[in-house]
C-alpha positions as CSV (number, residue, x, y, z in Angstrom):
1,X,-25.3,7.4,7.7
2,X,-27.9,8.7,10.0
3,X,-30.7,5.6,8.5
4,X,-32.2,3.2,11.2
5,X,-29.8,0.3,10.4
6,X,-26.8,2.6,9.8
7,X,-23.9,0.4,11.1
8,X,-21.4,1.1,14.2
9,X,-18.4,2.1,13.5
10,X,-15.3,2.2,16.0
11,X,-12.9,4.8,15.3
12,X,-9.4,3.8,17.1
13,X,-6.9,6.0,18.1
14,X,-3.5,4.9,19.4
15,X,-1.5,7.5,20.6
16,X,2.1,7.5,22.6
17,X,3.9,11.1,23.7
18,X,1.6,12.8,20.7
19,X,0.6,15.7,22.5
20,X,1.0,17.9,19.4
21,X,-0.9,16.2,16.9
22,X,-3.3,14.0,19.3
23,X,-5.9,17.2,18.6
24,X,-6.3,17.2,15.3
25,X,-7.5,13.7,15.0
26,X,-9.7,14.0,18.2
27,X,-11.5,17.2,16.2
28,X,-12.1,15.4,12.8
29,X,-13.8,12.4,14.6
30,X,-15.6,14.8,17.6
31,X,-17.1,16.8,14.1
32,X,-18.5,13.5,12.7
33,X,-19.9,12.5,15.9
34,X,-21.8,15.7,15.7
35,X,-23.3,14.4,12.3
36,X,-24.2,10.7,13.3
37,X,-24.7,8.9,15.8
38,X,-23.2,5.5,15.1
39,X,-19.7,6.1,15.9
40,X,-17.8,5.1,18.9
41,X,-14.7,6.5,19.6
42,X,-11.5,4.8,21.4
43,X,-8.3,6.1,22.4
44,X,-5.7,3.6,23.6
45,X,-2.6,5.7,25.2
46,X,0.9,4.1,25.7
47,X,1.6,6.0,29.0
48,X,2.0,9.3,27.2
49,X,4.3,11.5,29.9
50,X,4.1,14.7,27.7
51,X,0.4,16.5,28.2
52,X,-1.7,13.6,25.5
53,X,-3.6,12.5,28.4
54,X,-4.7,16.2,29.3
55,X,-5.4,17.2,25.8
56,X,-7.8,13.4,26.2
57,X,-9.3,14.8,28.8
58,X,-10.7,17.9,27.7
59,X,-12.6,15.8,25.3
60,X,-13.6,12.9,27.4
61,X,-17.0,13.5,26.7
62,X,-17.0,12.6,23.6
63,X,-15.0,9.6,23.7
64,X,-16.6,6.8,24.4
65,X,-13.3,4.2,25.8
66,X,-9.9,5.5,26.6
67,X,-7.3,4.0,28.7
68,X,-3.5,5.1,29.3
69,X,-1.0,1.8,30.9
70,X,2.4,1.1,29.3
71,X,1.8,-1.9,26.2
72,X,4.5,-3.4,23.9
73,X,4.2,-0.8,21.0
74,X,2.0,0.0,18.1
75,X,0.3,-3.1,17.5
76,X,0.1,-4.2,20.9
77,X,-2.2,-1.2,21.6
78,X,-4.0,-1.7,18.3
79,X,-5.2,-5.5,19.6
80,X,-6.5,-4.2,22.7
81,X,-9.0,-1.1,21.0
82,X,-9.6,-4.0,18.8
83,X,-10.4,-6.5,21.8
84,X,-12.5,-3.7,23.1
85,X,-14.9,-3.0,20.0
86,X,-18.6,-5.1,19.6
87,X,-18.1,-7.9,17.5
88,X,-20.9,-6.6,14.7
89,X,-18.9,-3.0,14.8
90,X,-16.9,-1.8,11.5
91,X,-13.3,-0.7,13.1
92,X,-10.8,1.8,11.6
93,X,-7.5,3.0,12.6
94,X,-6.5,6.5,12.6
95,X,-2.9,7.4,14.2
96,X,-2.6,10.7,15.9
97,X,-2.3,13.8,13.3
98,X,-4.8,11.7,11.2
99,X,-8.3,12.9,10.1
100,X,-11.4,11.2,8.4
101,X,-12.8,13.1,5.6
102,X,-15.8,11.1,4.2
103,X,-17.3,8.0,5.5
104,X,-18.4,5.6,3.0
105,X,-21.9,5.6,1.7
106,X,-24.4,3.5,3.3
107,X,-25.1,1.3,0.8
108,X,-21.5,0.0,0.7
109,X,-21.7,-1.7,4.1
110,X,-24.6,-4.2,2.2
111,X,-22.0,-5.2,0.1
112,X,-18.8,-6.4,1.6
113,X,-17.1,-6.4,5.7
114,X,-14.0,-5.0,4.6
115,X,-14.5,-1.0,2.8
116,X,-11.4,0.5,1.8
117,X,-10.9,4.0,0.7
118,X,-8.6,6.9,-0.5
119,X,-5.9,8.3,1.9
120,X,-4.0,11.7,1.3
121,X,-0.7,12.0,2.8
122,X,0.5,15.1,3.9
123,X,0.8,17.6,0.8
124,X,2.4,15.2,-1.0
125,X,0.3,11.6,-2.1
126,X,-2.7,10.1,-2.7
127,X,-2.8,6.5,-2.1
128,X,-5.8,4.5,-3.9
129,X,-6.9,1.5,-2.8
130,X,-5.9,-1.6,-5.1
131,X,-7.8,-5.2,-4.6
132,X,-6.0,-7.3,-7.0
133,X,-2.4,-9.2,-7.4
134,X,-0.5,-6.0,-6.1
135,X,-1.7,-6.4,-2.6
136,X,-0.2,-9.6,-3.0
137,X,3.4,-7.8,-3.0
138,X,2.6,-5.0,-1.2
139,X,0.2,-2.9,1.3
140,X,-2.2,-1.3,-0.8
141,X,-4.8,-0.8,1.8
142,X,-4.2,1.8,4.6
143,X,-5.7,1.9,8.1
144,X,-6.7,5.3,8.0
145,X,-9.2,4.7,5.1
146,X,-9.9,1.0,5.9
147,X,-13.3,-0.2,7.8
148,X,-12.9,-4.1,9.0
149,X,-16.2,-5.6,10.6
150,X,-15.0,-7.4,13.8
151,X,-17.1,-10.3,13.4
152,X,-15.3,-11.8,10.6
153,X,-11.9,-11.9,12.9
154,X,-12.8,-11.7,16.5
155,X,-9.5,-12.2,17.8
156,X,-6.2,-10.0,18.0
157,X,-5.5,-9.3,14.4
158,X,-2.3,-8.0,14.5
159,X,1.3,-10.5,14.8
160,X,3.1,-8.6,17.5
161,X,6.6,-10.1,15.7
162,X,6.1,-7.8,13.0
163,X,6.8,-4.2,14.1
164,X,6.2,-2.3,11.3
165,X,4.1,-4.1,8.7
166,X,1.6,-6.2,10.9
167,X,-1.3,-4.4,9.7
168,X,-0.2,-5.2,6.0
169,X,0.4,-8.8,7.0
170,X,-3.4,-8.8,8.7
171,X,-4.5,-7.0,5.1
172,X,-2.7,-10.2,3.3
173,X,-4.5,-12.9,5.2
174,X,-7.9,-11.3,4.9
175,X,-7.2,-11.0,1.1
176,X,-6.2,-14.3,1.1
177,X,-9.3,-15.7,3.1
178,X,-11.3,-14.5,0.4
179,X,-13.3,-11.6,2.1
180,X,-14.6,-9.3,0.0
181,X,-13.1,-5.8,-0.3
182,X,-15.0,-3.0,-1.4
183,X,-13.5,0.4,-2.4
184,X,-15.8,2.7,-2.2
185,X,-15.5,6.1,-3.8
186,X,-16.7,8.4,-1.0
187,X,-14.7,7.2,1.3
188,X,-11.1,9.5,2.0
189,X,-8.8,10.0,4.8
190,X,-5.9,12.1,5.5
191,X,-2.3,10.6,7.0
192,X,-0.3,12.8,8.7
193,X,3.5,12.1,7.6
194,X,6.0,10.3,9.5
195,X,4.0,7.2,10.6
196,X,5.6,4.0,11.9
197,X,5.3,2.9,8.2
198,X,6.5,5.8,6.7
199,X,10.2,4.5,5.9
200,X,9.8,1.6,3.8
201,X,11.4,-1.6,6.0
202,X,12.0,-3.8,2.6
203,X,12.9,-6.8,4.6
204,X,9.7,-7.4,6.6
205,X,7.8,-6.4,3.7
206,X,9.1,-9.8,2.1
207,X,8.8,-11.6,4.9
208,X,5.5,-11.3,4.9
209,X,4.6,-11.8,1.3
210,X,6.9,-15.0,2.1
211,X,4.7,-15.9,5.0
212,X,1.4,-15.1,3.2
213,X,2.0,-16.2,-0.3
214,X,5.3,-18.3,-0.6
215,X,8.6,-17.9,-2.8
216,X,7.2,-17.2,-5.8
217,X,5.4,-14.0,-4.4
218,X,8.4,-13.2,-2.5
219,X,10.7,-13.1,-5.2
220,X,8.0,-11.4,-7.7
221,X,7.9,-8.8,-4.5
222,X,11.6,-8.2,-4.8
223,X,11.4,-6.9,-8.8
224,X,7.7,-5.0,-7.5
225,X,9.9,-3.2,-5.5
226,X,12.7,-2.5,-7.7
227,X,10.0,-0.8,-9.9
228,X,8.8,0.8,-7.4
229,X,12.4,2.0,-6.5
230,X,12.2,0.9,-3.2
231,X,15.5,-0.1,-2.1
């Protein structure tokens, strides 16, 4: 990652009240800023009344945009780091608590604009990436292992009427555009537990696949969840 024509890569952080956890995800990208020097860093803040914005601070050094205003939630916040990235950067999401723990090899970025990788989370799973007809019924790529190059969608990726899910929806319509996804081995990141995603909301699941793919995913996404035991 440190070649001539490495690529830029935005890490974005949004945080709200995360005081406790805000830390450990500031450390894991600070550590790979150390190693290259390709990465920006953003931190989008909610407001945060508990100390976030003091633990920021201590750091601001190494960050290269933060901002703290009131926004309408999660995905809200996650268009405006993405409105505020360059349009030939690679952008990932990590949520406070989260970590990176390899980038993906250079080469990869030759080969597609969308790099997914492995994510452990907590103690407990490890999620692989899957490019085929389950991402159809489901979110199979996750944020925190996930590189998007901007240029392909310039504008606010995420549908602000989906409050849980709007990141799988975005995943959907990329797939469905036809971009190219590239997992890439080397590439691993760490969740902490408890996310906005981490209790399963079945309904807007569907609604998505509905949106995305039609009735005949939709109802193939009821029995996909089923097996899954996700009810």
């Amino acid at each position: 990652m440190q070649a001539d024509n490495a690529p830029l890569i935005t890490i974005i952080t949004v945080t709200y009240n995360a005081m406790d956890s805000i830390e450990t995800t500031i450390k894991s990208v600070v550590d790979k800023r150390k190693l290259v020097d390709n990465i920006q860093f953003f931190i989008i803040d909610g407001g945060s009344t508990d100390g976030t914005v003091s633990v920021v601070k201590k750091y601001e050094k190494q960050i290269t945009y933060f901002i703290s205003e009131p926004d309408k939630g999660l995905y809200d916040a996650m268009n405006k780091g993405w409105k505020q990235a360059k349009e030939d950067s690679y952008i990932l999401f990590l949520g406070s608590g989260d970590k990176i723990i390899n980038l993906p090899e250079l080469n990869s970025f030759n080969e597609a604009c969308i790099l997914a990788g492995e994510v452990e989370v907590g103690a407990k799973y490890l999620y692989t990436p899957k490019v085929d007809i389950r991402l159809k019924l489901g979110n199979t790529l996750h944020h925190q292992a996930l590189l998007i190059k901007k240029a392909i969608h310039p504008l606010s990726p995420f549908d602000l009427n989906f409050k849980t899910y709007a990141d799988f929806d975005f995943n959907q319509r990329l797939y469905k555009s036809g971009f190219k996804i590239k997992v890439d081995k080397n590439f691993k990141a760490y969740a902490m537990e408890g996310g906005v995603s981490s209790n399963f909301n079945k309904a807007e699941s569907l609604n998505i696949v509905r949106k995305n793919y039609g009735w005949f995913y939709y109802k193939l996404a009821q029995v996909y969840y089923l097996l899954r035991h996700e009810v």
